[in-house]
Structure formats: structure tokens, C-alpha cells
C-alpha positions in Angstrom: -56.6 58.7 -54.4 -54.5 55.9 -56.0 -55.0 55.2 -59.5 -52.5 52.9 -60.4 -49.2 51.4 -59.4 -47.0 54.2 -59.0 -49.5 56.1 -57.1 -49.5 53.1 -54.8 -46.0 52.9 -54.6 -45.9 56.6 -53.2 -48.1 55.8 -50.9 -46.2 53.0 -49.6 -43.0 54.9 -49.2 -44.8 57.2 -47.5 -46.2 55.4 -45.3 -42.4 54.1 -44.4 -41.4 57.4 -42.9 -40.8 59.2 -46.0 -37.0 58.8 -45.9 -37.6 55.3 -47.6 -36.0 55.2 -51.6 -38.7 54.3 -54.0 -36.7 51.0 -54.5 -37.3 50.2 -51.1 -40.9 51.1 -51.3 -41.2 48.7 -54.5 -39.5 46.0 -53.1 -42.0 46.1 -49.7 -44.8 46.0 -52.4 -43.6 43.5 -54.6 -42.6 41.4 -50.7 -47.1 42.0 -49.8 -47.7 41.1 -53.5 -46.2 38.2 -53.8 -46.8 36.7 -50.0 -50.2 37.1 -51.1 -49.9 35.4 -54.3 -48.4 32.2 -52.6 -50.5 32.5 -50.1 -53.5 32.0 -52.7 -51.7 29.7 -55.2 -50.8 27.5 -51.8 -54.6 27.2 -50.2 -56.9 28.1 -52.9 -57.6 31.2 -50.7 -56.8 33.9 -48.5 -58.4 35.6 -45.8 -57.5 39.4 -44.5 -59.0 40.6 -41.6 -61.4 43.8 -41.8 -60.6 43.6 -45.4 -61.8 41.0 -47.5 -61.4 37.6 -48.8 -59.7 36.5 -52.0 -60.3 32.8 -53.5 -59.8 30.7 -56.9 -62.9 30.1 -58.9 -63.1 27.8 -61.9 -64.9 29.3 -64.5 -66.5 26.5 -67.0 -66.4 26.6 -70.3 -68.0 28.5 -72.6 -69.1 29.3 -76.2 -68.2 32.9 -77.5 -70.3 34.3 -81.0 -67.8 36.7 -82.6 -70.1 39.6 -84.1 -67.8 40.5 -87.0 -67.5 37.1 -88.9 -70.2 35.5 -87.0 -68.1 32.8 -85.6 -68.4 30.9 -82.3 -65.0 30.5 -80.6 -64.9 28.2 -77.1 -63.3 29.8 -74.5 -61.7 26.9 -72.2 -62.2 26.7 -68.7 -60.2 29.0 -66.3 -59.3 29.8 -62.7 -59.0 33.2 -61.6 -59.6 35.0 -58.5 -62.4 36.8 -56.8 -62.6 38.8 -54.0 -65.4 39.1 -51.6 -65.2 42.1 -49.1 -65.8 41.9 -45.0 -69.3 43.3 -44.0 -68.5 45.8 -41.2 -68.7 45.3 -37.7 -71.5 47.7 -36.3 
């Protein structure tokens, strides 16, 4: 099971024969990581196929009460990214 990066950085190298250096296995990760990245920066989405699809949403907006002092705080609008899994073929 991979529970964070380093697990998935073993798996990687792994799954490059097992003779590959874990610098080699980081800089294939960082290489998908960042392809996707552009990728999404460059089109506003991208699409994987039998995976999933990742896109940029703008979030509007919003008013935040803080509970402590009581406080409302806006919290500007934002883009971040959301990801929408493939339904399986049957």
C-alpha cells in the first residue's frame, strides 16, 4: 500500500527493473509529475485513460466566522484542482 511519497518512489523503482538508483526513480517521478502539471496549467485539464480526469475549478469567494474571537475573515477566490475518476467499462 503506498502511503506517501517515498513509498511511491519504491514502487517506481521497482517497477523499473529493480536495478534502477532511487535517484533515477525520483527523477522518473518528478519527469510524470511535472508533465502532468504542465499539462493542466496548459489546458485547464487533463484526461488519463482508465484512470481519471483532473481539471481547474474556481472556487468563489467566501466569508469564514473564526470561532475563537468570533471574527469573519474572506477567503478570496481560488483555483485548485479536482479530480473525477473513469466509471469502468463492464
Amino acid at each position: 500500500m503506498i502511503r506517501n511519497r517515498q513509498d511511491l518512489l519504491e514502487l517506481v523503482r521497482l517497477r523499473l527493473g529493480g536495478t534502477a538508483t532511487p535517484r533515477a526513480a525520483q527523477l522518473a517521478l518528478e519527469a510524470v509529475l511535472q508533465a502532468m502539471r504542465d499539462g493542466i496549467i496548459e489546458t485547464g485539464e487533463l484526461r488519463l485513460a482508465h484512470f481519471g480526469t483532473f481539471k481547474t475549478q474556481t472556487r468563489a469567494p467566501r466569508k469564514l466566522l473564526l470561532p475563537r474571537s468570533g471574527k469573519t475573515h474572506l477567503l478570496p477566490e481560488r483555483t485548485v484542482i479536482t479530480f473525477r475518476q473513469n466509471r469502468p467499462a463492464h
